[in-house]
C-alpha positions, 0 to 999 in steps of 0.5 A, spaced: 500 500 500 505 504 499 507 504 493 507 510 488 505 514 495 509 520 498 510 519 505 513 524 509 516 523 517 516 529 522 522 528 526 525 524 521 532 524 522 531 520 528 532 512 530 525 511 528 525 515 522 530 512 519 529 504 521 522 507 517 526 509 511 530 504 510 524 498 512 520 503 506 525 503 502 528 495 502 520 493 502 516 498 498 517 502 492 514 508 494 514 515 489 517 520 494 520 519 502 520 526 505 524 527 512 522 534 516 526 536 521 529 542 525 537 539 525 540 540 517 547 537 521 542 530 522 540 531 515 546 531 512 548 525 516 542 521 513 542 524 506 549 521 506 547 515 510 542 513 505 545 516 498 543 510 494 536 512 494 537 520 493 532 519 488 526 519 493 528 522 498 527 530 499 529 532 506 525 540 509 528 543 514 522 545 518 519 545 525 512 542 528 511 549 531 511 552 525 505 551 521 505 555 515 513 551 513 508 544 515 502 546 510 508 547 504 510 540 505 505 537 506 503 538 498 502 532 494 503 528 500 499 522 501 501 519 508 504 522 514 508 519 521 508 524 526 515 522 530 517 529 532 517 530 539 521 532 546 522 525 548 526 526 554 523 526 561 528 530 565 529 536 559 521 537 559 519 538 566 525 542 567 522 547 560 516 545 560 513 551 556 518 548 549 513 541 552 508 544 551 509 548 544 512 542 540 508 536 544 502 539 544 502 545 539 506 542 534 500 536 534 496 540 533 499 544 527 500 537 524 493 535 524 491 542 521 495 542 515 493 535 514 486 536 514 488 543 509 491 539 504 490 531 501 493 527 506 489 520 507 492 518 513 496 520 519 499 516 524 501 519 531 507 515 535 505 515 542 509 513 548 507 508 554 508 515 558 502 518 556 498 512 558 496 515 566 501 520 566 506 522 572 511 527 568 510 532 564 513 528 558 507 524 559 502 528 560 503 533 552 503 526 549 496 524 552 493 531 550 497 529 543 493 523 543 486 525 545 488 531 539 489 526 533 483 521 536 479 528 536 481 530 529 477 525 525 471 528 527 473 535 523 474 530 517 468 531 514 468 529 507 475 529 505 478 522 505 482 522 511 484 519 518 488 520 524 491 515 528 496 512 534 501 506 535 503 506 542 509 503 545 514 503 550 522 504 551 526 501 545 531 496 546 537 500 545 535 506 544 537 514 546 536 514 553 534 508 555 537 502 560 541 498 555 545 503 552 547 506 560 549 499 563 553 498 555 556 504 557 558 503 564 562 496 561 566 499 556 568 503 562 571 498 566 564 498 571 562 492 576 555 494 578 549 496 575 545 501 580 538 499 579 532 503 581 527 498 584 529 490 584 521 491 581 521 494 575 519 491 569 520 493 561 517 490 555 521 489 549 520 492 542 525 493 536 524 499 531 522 494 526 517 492 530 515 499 532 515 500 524 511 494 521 506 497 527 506 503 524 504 500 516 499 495 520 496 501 523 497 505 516 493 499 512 488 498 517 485 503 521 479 508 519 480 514 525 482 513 532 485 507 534 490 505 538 495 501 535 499 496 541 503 490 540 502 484 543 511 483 545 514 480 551 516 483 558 523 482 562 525 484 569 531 489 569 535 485 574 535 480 568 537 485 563 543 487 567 545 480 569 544 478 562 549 483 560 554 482 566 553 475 569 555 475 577 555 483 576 552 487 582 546 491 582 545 496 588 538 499 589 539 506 588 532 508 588 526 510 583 528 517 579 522 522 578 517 521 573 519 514 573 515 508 574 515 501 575 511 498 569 510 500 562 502 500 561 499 500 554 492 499 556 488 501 562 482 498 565 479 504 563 481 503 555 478 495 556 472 498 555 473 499 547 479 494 547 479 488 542 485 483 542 488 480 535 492 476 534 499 479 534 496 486 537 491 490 541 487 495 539 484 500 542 477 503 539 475 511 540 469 511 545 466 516 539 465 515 533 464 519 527 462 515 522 460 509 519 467 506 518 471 507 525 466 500 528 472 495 531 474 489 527 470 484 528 476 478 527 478 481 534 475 479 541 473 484 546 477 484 552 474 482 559 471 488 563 477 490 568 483 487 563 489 492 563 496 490 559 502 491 563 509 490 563 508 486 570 502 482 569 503 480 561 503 472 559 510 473 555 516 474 559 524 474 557 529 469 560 536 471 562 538 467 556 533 470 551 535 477 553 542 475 552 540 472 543 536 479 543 542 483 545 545 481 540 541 484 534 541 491 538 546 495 535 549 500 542 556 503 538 551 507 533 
């Protein structure tokens, strides 16, 4: 379904962008590749890193915030992946208002250039943080995904929807545990500080996250929550995996941390529908005759709620340590 269609990516010069690139670019045969983003270094970088197929790409410095640089990009464009975010927990609660202005204001801009222009299908990436939030990153994109659920409901005639993939932490990604403890080996450390002996994560690679984002872009009719159905790992196991015999002192829980990654809440099971690799979260409004739930699904019992503590998939030492193996930590 990608083929001869322009796609552009918001953020795309970051990790998601890029595997999204490159996966579209080795499995489809799609007319056009935008990348928009605010970092020209980044993009000259990717430009480079994929210059056997300058042909389709074309890389706009832009911002999400500016609305009037988005509505000019998206001419011609037929299908948008909203990556573009302030992702860092720490960074957002210390500057809030730039949370808010790119988060929040910027989902907003993405929608209404959409809904000028003759885009067909929008899909948001969302965060487990957004999912009863308890930092302030949380909480923007909770508001960014209540924005683009809403957004089919000013669709009117035009053939186009909105919707959201959710996941968690990927594995080796920027600022997450793997590449911290990889990065206190190659100094010569011992130990692992652990926050909680409790915490769990679920695990998702790119590609996963990727192939996420086409089935929502085959499926979905407005408003849904995409979710894949992935294992769970304990973070003792992950550093015991990565050092076997290593210390793990507990250091306690950082601010606007949490336990567990949660996808769907108890209030979510409402609207729930499990499949057979993923789960699904309908929006409890519907605007029109298409947004009805995929019957080849069944319901989700009342009360259900998907964690990283309390999933039927869990990750030994031993497979944490095959899975290791295909992240890449020296990028």
């Amino acid at each position: 379904m990608l083929n001869n269609k322009t796609i552009l990516i918001t953020g795309g010069t970051g990790s998601f962008g890029k595997c999204f690139t490159k996966y579209v670019l080795e499995h489809y045969e799609p007319k056009k590749i935008i990348i928009y983003s605010r970092d020209e270094f980044k993009q000259f970088l990717m430009e480079n890193e994929f210059k056997e197929y300058k042909d389709k790409l074309r890389f706009f410095i832009g911002d999400v915030r500016d609305k009037e640089r988005l509505q000019r990009a998206f001419e011609g464009v037929d299908y948008v992946i909203h990556a573009a975010a302030l992702k860092q927990v720490p960074a957002c609660e210390y500057n809030p208002n730039e949370a808010i202005k790119t988060n929040i204001h910027g989902a907003q801009n993405v929608i209404d250039a959409a809904l000028d222009s003759d885009v067909q299908k929008v899909v948001a990436l969302s965060t487990d943080k957004a999912v009863n939030p308890v930092n302030l990153y949380g909480g923007t994109k909770l508001v960014s995904d209540k924005l683009f659920v809403a957004a089919n409901a000013y669709a009117g005639t035009k053939d186009i929807n909105f919707s959201i993939v959710r996941y968690g932490n990927v594995a080796g990604s920027r600022g997450s545990v793997i590449p911290f403890f990889h990065n206190i080996m190659k100094n010569g450390g011992t130990e692992f500080p652990i926050t909680d002996y409790r915490m769990t994560r679920f695990w998702i690679s790119l590609t996963q996250g990727v192939e996420l984002v086409i089935k929502a872009l085959e499926e979905a009719a407005g408003g849904e929550t995409f979710i894949s159905k992935i294992p769970s790992f304990k973070i003792t196991d992950l550093a015991q995996a990565m050092m076997p015999g290593c210390k793990m002192p507990e250091v306690g829980i950082r601010p606007g941390e949490k336990l567990h990654e949660i996808m769907v809440t108890v209030e979510d099971s409402h609207t729930t529908y499990e499949y057979d690799k993923h789960f699904i979260v309908y929006p409890q409004m519907v605007w029109n005759n298409k947004q009805k739930p995929d019957l080849s699904g069944k319901k989700v019992a009342e009360g259900f709620s998907y964690s990283s503590d309390n999933n039927d998939q869990w990750l030994s030492v031993e497979e944490i340590k095959e899975l290791l193996k295909t992240v890449d930590l020296e990028k």
